[in-house]
Biopython code that builds the backbone (N, CA, C, O; Angstrom):
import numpy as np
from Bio.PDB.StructureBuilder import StructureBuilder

atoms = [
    (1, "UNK", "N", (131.595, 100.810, 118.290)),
    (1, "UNK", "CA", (132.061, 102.181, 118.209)),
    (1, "UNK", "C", (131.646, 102.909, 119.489)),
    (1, "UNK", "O", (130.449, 102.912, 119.776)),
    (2, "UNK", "N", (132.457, 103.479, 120.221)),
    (2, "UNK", "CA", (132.644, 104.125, 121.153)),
    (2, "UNK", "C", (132.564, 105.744, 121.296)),
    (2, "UNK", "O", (133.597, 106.266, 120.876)),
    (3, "UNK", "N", (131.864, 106.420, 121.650)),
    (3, "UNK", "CA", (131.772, 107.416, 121.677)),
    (3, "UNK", "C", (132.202, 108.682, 122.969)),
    (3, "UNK", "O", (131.113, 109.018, 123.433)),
    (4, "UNK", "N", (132.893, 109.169, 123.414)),
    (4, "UNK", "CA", (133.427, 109.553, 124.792)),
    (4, "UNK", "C", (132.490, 111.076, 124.457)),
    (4, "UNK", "O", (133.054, 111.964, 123.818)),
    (5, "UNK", "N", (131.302, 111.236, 124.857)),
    (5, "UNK", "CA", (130.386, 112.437, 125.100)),
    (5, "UNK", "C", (131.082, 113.392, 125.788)),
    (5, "UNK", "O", (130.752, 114.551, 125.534)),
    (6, "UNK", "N", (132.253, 113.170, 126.865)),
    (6, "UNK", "CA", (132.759, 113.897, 127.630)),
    (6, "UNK", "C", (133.045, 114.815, 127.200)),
    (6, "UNK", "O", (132.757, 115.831, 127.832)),
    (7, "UNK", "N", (133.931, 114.974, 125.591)),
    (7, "UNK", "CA", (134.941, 115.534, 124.918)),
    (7, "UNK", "C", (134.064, 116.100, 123.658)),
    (7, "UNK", "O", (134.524, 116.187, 122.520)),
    (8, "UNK", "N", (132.997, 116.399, 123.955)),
    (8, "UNK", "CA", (131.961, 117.059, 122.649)),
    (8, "UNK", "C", (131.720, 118.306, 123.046)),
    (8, "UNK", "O", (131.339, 118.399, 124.213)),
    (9, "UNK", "N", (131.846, 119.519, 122.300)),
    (9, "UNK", "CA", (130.969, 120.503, 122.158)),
    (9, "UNK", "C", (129.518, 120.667, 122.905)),
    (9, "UNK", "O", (128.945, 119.681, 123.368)),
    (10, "UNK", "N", (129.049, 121.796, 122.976)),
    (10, "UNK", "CA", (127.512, 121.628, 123.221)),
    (10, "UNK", "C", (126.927, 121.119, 121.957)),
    (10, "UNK", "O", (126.303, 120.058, 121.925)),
    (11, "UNK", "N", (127.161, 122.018, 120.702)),
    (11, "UNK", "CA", (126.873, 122.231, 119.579)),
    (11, "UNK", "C", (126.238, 120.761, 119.280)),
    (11, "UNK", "O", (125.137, 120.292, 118.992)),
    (12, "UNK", "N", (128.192, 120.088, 119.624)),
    (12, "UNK", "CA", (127.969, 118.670, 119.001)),
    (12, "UNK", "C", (126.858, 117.580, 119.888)),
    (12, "UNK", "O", (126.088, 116.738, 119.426)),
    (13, "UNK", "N", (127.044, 117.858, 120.909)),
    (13, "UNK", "CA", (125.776, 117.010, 121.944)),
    (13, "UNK", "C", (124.436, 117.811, 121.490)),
    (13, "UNK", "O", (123.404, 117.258, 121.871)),
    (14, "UNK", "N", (124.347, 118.405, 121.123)),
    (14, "UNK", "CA", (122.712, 118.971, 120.349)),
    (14, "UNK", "C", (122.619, 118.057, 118.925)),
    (14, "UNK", "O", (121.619, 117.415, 118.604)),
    (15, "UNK", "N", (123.972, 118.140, 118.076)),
    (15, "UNK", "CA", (123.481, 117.568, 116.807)),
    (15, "UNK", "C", (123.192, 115.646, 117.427)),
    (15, "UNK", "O", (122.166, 115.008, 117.190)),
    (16, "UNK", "N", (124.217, 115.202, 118.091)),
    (16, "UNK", "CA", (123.994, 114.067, 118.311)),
    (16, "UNK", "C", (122.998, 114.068, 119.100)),
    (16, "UNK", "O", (123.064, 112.868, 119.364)),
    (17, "UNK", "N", (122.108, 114.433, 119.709)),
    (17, "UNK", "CA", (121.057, 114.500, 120.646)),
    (17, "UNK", "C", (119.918, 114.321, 119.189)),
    (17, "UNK", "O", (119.342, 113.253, 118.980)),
    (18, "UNK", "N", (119.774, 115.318, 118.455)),
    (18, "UNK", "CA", (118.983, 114.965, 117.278)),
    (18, "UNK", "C", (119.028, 114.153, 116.201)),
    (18, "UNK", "O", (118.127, 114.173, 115.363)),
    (19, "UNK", "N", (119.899, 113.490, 116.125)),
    (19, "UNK", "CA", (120.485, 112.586, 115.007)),
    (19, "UNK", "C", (119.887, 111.196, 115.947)),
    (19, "UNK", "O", (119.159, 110.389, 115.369)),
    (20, "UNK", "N", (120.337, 110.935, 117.791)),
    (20, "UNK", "CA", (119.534, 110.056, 118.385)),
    (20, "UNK", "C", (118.082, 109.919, 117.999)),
    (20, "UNK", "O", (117.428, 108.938, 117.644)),
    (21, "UNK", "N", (117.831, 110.937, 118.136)),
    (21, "UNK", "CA", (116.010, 110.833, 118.501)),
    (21, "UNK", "C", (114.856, 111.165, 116.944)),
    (21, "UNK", "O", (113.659, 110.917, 116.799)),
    (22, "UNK", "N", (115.910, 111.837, 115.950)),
    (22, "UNK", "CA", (115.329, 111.028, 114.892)),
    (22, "UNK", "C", (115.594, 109.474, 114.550)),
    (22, "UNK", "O", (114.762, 108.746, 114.008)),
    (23, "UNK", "N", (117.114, 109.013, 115.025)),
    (23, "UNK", "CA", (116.773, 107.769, 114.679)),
    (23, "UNK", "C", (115.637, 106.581, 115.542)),
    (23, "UNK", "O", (115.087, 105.671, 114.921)),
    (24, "UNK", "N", (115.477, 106.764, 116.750)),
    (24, "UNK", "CA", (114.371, 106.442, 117.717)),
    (24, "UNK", "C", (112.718, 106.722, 116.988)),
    (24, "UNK", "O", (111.725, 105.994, 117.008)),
    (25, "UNK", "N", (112.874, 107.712, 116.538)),
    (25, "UNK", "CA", (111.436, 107.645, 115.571)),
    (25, "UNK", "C", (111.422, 106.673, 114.721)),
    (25, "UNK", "O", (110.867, 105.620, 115.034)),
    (26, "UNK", "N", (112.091, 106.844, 113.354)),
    (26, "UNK", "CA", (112.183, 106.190, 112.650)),
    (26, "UNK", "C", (112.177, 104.011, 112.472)),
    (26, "UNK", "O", (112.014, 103.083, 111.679)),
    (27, "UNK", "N", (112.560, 104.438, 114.206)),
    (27, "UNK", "CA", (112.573, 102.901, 114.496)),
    (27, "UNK", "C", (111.284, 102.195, 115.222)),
    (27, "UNK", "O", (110.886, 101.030, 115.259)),
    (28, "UNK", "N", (110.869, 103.280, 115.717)),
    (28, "UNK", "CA", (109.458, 103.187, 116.037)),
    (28, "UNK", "C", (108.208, 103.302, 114.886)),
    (28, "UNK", "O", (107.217, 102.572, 114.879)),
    (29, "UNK", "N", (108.456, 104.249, 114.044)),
    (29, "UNK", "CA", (107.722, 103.965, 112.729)),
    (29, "UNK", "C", (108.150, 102.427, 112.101)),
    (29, "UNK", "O", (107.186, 101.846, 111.604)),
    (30, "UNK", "N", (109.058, 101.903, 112.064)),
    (30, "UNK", "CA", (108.932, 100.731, 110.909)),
    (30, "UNK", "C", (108.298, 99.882, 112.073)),
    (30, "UNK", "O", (107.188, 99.403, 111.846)),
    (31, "UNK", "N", (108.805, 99.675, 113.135)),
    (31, "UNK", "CA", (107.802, 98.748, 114.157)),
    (31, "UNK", "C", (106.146, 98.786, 113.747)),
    (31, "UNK", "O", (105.410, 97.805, 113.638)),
    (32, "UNK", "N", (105.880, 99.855, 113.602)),
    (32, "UNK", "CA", (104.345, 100.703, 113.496)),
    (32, "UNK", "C", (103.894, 99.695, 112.090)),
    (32, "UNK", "O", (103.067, 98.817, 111.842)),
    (33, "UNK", "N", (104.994, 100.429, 111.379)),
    (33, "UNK", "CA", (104.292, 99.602, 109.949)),
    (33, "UNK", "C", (104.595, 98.375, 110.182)),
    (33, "UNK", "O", (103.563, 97.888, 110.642)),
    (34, "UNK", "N", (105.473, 97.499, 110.138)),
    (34, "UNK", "CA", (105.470, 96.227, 110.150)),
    (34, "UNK", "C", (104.257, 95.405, 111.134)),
    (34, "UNK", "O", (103.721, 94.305, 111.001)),
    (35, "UNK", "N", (104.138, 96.285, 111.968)),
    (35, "UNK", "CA", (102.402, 95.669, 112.638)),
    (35, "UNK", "C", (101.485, 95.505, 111.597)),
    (35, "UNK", "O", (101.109, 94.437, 111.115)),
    (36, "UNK", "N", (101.010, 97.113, 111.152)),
    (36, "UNK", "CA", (100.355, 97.539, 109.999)),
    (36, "UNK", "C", (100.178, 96.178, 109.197)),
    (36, "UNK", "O", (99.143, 95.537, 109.379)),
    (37, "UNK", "N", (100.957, 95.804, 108.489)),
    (37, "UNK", "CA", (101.421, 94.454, 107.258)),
    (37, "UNK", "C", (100.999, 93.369, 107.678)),
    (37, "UNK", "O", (100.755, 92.409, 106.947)),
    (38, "UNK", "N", (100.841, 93.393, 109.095)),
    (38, "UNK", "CA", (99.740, 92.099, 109.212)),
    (38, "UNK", "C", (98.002, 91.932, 108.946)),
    (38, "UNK", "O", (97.230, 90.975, 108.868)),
    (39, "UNK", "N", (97.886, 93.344, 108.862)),
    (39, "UNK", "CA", (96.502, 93.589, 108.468)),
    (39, "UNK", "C", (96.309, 94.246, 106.927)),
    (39, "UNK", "O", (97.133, 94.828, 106.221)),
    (40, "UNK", "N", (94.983, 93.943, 106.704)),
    (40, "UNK", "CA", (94.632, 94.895, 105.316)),
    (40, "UNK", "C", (93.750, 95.499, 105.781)),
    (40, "UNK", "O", (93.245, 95.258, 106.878)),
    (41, "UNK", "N", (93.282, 96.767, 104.684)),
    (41, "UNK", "CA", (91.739, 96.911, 105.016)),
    (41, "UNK", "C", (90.579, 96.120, 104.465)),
    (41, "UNK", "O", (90.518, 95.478, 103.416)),
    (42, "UNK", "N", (89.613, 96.322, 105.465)),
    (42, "UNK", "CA", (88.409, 95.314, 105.127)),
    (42, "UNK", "C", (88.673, 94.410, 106.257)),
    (42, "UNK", "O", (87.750, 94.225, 107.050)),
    (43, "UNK", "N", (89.869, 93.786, 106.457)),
    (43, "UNK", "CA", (90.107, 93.147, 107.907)),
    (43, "UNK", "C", (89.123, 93.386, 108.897)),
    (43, "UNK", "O", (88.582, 94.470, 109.118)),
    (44, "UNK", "N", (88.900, 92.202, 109.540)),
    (44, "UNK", "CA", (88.035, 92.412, 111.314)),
    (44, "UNK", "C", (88.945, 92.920, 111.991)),
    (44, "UNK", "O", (89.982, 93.066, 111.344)),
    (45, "UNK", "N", (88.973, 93.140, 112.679)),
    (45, "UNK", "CA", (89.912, 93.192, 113.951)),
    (45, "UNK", "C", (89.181, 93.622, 115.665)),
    (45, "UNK", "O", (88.123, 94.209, 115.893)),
    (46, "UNK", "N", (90.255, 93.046, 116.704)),
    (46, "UNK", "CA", (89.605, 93.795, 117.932)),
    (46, "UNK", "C", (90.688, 94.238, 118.680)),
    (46, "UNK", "O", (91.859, 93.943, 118.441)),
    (47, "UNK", "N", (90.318, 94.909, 119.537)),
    (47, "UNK", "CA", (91.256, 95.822, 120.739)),
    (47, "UNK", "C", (90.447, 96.531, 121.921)),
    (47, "UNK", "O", (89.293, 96.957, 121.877)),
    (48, "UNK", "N", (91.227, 96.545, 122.844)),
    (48, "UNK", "CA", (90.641, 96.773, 123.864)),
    (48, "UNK", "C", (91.102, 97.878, 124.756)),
    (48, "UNK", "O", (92.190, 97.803, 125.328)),
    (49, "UNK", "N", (90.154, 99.096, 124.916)),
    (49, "UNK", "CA", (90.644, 100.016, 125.083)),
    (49, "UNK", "C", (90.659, 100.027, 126.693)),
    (49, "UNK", "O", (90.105, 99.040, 127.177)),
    (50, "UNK", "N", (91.331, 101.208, 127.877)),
    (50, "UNK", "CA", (91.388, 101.108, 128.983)),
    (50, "UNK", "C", (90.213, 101.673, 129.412)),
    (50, "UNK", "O", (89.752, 102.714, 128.942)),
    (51, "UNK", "N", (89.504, 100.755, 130.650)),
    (51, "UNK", "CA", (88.647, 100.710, 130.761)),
    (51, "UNK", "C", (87.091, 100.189, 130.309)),
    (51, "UNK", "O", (85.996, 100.242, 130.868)),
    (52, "UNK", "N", (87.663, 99.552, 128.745)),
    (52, "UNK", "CA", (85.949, 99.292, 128.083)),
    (52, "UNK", "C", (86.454, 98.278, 127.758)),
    (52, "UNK", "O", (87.626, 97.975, 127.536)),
    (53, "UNK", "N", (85.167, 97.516, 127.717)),
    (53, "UNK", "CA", (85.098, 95.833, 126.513)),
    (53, "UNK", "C", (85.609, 95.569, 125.388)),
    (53, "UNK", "O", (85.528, 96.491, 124.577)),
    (54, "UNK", "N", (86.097, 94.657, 125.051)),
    (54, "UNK", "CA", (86.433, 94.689, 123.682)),
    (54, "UNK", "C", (85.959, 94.760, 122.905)),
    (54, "UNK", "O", (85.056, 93.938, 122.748)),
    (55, "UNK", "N", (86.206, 95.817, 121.798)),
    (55, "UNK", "CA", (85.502, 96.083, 120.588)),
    (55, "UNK", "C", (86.009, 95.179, 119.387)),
    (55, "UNK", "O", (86.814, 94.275, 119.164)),
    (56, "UNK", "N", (85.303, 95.762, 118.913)),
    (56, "UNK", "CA", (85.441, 94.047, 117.472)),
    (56, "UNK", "C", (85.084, 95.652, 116.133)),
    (56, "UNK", "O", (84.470, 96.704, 116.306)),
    (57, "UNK", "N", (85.763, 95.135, 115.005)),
    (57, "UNK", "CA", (85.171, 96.654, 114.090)),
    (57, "UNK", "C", (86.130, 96.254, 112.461)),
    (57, "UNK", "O", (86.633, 95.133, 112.394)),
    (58, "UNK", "N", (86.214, 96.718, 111.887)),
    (58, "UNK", "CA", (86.863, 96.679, 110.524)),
    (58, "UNK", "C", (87.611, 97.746, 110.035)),
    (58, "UNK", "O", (87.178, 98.850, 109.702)),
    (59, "UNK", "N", (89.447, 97.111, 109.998)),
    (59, "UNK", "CA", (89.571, 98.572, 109.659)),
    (59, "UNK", "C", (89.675, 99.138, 108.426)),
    (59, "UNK", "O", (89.830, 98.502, 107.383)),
    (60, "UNK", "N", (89.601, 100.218, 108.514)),
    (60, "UNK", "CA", (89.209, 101.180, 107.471)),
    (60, "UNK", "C", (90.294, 102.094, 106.625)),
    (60, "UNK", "O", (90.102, 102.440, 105.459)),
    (61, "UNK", "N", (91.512, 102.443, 107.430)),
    (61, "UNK", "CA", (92.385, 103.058, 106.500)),
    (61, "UNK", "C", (93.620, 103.002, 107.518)),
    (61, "UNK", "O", (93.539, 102.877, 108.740)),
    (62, "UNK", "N", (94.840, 103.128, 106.707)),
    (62, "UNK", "CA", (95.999, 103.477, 107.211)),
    (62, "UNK", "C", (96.469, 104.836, 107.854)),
    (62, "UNK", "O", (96.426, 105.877, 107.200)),
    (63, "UNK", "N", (96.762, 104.811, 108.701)),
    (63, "UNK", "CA", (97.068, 106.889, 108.924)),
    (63, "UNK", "C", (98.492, 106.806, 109.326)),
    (63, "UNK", "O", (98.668, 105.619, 109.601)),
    (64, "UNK", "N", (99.466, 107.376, 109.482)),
    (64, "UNK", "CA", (101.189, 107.486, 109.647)),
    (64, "UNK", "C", (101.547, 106.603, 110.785)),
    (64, "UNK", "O", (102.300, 105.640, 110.643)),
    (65, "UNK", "N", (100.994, 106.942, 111.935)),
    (65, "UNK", "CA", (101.059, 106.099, 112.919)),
    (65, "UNK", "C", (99.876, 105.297, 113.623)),
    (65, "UNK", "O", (99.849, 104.654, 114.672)),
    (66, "UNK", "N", (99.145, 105.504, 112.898)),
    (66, "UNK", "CA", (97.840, 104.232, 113.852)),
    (66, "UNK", "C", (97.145, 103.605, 112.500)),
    (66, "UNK", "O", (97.603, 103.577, 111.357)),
    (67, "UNK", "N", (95.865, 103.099, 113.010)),
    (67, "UNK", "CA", (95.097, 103.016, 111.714)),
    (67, "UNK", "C", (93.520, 103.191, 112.447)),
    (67, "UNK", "O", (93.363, 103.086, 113.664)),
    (68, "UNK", "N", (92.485, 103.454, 111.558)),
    (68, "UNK", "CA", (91.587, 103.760, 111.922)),
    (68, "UNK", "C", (90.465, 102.578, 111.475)),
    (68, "UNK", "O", (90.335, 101.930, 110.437)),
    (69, "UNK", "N", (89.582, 102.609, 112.978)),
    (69, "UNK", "CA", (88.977, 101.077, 112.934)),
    (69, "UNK", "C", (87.488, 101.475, 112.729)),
    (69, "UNK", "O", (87.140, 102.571, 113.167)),
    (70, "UNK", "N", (86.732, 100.817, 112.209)),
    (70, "UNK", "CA", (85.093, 101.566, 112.336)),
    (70, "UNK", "C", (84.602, 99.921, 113.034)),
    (70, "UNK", "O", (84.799, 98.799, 112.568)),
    (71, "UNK", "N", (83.791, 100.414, 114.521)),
    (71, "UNK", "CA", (83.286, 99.451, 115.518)),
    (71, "UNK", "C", (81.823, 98.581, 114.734)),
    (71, "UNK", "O", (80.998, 99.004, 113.924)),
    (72, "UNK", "N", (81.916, 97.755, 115.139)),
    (72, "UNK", "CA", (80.191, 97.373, 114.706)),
    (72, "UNK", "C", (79.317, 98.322, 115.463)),
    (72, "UNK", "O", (78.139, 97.974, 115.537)),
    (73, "UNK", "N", (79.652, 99.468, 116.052)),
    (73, "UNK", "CA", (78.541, 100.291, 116.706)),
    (73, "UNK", "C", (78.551, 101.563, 115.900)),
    (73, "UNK", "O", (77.730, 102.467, 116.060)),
    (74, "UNK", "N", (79.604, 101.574, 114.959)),
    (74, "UNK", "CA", (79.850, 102.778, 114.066)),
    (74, "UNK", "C", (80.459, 103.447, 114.976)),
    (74, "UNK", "O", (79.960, 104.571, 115.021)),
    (75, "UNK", "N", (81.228, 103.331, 115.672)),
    (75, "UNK", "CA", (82.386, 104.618, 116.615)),
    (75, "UNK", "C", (84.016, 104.246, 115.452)),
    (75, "UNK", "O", (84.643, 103.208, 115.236)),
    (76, "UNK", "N", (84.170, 105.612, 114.981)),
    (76, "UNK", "CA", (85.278, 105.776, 114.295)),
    (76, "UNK", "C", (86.893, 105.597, 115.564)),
    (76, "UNK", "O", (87.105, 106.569, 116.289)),
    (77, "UNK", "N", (87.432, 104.901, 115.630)),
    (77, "UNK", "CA", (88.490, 104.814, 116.209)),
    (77, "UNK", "C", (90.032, 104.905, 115.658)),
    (77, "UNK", "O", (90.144, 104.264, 114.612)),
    (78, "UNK", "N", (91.094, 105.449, 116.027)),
    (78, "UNK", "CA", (92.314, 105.566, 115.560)),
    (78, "UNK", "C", (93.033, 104.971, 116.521)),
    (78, "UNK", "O", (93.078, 105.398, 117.675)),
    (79, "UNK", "N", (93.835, 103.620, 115.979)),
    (79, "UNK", "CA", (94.458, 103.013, 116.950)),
    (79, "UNK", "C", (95.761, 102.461, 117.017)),
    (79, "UNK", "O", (96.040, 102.017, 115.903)),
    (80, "UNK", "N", (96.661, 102.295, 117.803)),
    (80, "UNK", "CA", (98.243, 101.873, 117.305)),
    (80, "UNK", "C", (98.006, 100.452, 117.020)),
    (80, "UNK", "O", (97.236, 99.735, 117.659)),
    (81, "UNK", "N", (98.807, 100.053, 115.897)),
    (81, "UNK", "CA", (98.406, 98.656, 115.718)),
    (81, "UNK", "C", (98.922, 97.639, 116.768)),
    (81, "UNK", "O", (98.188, 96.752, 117.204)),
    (82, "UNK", "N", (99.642, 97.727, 116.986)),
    (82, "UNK", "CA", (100.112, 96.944, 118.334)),
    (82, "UNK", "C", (99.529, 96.548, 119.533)),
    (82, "UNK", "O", (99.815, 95.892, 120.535)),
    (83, "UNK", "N", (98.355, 97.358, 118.937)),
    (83, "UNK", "CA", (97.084, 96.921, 120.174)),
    (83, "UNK", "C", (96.207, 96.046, 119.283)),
    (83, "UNK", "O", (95.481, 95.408, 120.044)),
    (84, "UNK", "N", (95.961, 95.745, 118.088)),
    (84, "UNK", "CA", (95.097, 95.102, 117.115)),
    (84, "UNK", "C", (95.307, 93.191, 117.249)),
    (84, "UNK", "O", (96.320, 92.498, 117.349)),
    (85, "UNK", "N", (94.116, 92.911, 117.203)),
    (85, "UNK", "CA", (94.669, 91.050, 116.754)),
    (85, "UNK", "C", (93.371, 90.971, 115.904)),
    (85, "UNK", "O", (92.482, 91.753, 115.567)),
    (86, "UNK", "N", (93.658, 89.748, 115.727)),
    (86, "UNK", "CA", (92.578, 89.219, 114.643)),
    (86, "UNK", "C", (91.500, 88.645, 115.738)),
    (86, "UNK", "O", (91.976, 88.019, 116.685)),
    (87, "UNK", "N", (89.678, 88.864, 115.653)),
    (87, "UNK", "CA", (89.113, 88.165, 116.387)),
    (87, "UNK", "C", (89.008, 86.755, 116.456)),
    (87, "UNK", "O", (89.382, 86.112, 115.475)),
    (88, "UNK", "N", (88.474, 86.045, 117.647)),
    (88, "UNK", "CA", (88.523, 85.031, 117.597)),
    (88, "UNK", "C", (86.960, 84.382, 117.050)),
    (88, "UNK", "O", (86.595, 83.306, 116.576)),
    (89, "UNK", "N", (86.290, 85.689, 117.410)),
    (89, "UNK", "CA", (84.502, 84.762, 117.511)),
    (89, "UNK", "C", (84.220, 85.958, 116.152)),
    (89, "UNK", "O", (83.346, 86.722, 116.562)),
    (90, "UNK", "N", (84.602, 86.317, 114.885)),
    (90, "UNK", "CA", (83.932, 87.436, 114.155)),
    (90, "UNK", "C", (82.914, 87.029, 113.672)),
    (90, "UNK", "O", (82.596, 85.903, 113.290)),
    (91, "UNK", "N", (82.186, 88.325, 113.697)),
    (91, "UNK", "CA", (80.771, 87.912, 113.337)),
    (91, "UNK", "C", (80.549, 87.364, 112.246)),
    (91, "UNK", "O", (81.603, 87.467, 111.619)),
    (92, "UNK", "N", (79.639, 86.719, 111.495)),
    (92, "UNK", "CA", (79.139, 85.588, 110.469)),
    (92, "UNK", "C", (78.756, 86.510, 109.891)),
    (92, "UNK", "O", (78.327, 87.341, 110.691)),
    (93, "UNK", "N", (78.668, 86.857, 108.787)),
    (93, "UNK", "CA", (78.194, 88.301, 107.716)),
    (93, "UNK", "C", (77.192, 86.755, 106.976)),
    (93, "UNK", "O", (77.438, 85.614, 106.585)),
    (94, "UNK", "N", (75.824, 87.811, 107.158)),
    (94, "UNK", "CA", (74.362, 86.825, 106.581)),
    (94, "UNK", "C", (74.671, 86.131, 105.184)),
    (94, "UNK", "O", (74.424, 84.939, 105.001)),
    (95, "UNK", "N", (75.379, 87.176, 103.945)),
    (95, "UNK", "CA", (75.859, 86.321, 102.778)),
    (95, "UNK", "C", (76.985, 85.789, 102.930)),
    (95, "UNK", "O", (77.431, 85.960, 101.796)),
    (96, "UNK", "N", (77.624, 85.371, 103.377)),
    (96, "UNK", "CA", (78.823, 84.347, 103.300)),
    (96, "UNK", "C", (80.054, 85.667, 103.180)),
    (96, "UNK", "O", (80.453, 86.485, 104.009)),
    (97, "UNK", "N", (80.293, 85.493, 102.204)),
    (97, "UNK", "CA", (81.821, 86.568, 101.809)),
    (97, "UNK", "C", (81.300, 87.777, 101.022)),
    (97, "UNK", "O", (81.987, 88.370, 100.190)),
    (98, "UNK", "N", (80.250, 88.048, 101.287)),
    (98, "UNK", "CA", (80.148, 89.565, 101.294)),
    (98, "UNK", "C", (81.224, 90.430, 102.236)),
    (98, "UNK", "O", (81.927, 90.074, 103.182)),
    (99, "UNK", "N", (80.997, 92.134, 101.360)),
    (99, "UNK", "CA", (81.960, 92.930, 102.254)),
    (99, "UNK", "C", (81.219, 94.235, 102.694)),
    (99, "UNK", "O", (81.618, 95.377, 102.922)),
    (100, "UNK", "N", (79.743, 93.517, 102.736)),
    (100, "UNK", "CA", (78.911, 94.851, 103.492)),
    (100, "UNK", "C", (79.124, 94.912, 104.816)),
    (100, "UNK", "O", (79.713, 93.970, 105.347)),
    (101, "UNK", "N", (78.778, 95.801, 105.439)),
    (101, "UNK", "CA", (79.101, 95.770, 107.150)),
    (101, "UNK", "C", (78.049, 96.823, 107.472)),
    (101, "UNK", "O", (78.380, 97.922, 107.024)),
    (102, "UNK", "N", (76.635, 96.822, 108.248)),
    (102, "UNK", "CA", (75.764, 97.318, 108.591)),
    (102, "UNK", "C", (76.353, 98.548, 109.917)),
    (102, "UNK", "O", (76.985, 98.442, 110.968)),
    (103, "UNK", "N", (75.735, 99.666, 109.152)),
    (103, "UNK", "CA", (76.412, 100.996, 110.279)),
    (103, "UNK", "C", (75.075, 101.673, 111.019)),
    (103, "UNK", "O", (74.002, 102.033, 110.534)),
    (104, "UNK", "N", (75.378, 101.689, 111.850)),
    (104, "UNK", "CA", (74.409, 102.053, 112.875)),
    (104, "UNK", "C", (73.628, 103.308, 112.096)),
    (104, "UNK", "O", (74.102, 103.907, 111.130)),
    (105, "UNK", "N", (72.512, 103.547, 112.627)),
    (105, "UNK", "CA", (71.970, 105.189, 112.017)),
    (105, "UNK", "C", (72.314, 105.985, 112.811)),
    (105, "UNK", "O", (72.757, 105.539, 113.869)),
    (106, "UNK", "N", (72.259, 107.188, 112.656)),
    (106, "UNK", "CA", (72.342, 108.497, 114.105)),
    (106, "UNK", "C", (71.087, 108.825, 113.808)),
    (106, "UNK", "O", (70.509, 109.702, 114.451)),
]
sb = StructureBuilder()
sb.init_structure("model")
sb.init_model(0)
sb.init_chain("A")
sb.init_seg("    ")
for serial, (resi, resn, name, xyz) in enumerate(atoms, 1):
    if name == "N":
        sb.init_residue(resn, " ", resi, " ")
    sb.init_atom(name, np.array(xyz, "f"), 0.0, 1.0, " ", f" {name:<3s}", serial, name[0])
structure = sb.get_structure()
């Protein structure tokens, strides 16, 4: 389907201008979630932010567009999943399949 923009209204190049770019969201949200679906919470995970080492952390909840990771240093992070993988070296938790995770004090 072909569309000749030439021959539109302003009106109509505004509605199609917004009808584009909600659908561009929307396509970027299911990308978002379908990352999301590879993880649960309680999951390890790591990512690496610009400039710093890779952090290693567990995440903790879903939010609309990211999800939020808590570090083994206790730094709360919100992150796009598309930056997330599964670690390779995660740490050995002392009881076996326990789901405690030791948080730093302040």
């Amino acid at each position: 389907m072909k569309i000749d923009i030439d021959k539109l209204t302003e009106a109509e190049l505004i509605d199609l201008n917004n009808k584009i770019v909600a659908r561009l969201r929307f396509l970027s949200q299911m990308r978002a979630h379908e990352k999301m679906l590879e993880f649960k919470v309680g999951d390890r995970v790591e990512f690496q932010p610009d400039g710093r080492p890779v952090l290693v952390g567990m995440l903790t909840r879903y939010n609309k567009k990211t999800v939020t990771v808590v570090t083994d240093d206790g730094e709360h992070w919100n992150v796009a999943p598309s930056f997330l993988r599964k670690p390779d070296h995660a740490k050995k938790v002392v009881d076996g399949d326990s789901n405690i995770v030791p948080l730093r004090k302040k």
